[in-house]
C-alpha positions as CSV (number, residue, x, y, z in Angstrom):
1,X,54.0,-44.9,-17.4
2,X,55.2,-42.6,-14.9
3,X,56.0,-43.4,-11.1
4,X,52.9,-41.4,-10.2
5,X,50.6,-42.9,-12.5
6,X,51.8,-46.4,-10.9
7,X,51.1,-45.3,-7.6
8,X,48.0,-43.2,-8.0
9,X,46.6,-44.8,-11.0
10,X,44.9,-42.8,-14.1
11,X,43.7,-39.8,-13.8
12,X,41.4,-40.5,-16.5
13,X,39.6,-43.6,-14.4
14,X,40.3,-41.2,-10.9
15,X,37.8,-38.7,-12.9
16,X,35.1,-41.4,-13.8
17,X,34.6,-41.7,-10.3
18,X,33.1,-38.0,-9.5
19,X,30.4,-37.2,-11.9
20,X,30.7,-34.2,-14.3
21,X,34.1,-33.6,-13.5
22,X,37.1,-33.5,-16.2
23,X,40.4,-35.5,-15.7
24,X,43.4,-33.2,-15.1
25,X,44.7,-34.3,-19.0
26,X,41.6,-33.5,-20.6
27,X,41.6,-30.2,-18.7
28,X,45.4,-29.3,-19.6
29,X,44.3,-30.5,-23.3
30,X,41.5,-27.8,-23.2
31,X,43.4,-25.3,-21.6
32,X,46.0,-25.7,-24.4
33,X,43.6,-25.4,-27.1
34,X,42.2,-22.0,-25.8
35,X,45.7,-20.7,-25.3
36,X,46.5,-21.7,-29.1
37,X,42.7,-19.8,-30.1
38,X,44.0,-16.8,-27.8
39,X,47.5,-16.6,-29.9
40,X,46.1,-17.2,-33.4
41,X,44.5,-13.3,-33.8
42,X,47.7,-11.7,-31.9
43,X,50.2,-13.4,-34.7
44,X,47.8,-12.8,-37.5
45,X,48.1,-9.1,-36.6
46,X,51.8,-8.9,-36.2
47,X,52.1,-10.9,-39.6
48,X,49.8,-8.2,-41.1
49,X,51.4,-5.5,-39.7
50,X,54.8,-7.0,-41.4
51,X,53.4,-7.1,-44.5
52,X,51.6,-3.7,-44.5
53,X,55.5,-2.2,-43.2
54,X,57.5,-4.3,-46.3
55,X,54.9,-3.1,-48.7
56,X,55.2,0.3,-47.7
57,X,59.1,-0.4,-47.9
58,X,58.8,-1.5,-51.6
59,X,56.5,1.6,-52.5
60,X,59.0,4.1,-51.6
61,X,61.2,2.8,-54.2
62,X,65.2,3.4,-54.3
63,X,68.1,1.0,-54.1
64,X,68.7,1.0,-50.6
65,X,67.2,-1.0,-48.5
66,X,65.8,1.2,-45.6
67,X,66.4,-0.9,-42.3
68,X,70.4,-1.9,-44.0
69,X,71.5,1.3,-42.4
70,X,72.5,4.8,-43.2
């Protein structure tokens, strides 16, 4: 437990005491789970974009790897 929580308590019990309102945890818990939601599509689309570039890579054929150098 943290020197703050000592002196200012939970912030979980704090919240009981206004009606409707979330505790700061429970809000930074939220916010972090619709910042992961946000992030999932943006790295599913640079992984697929990857992909669709090493494919392309391996259907032009040749030895030489194309991003080895000249």
């Amino acid at each position: 437990m943290g020197f703050l929580d000592r002196l200012l308590g939970n912030d979980q019990q704090r919240a009981e005491r206004y009606a409707g309102r979330e505790s700061a945890s429970d809000r930074a818990a939220r916010k972090r789970r619709e910042s992961y939601r946000r992030n999932v599509g943006k790295a599913a689309r640079e992984g697929q974009a990857w992909e669709d570039r090493d494919r392309a890579r391996d259907r032009k054929g040749g030895w030489r790897h194309t991003t080895w150098g000249s």
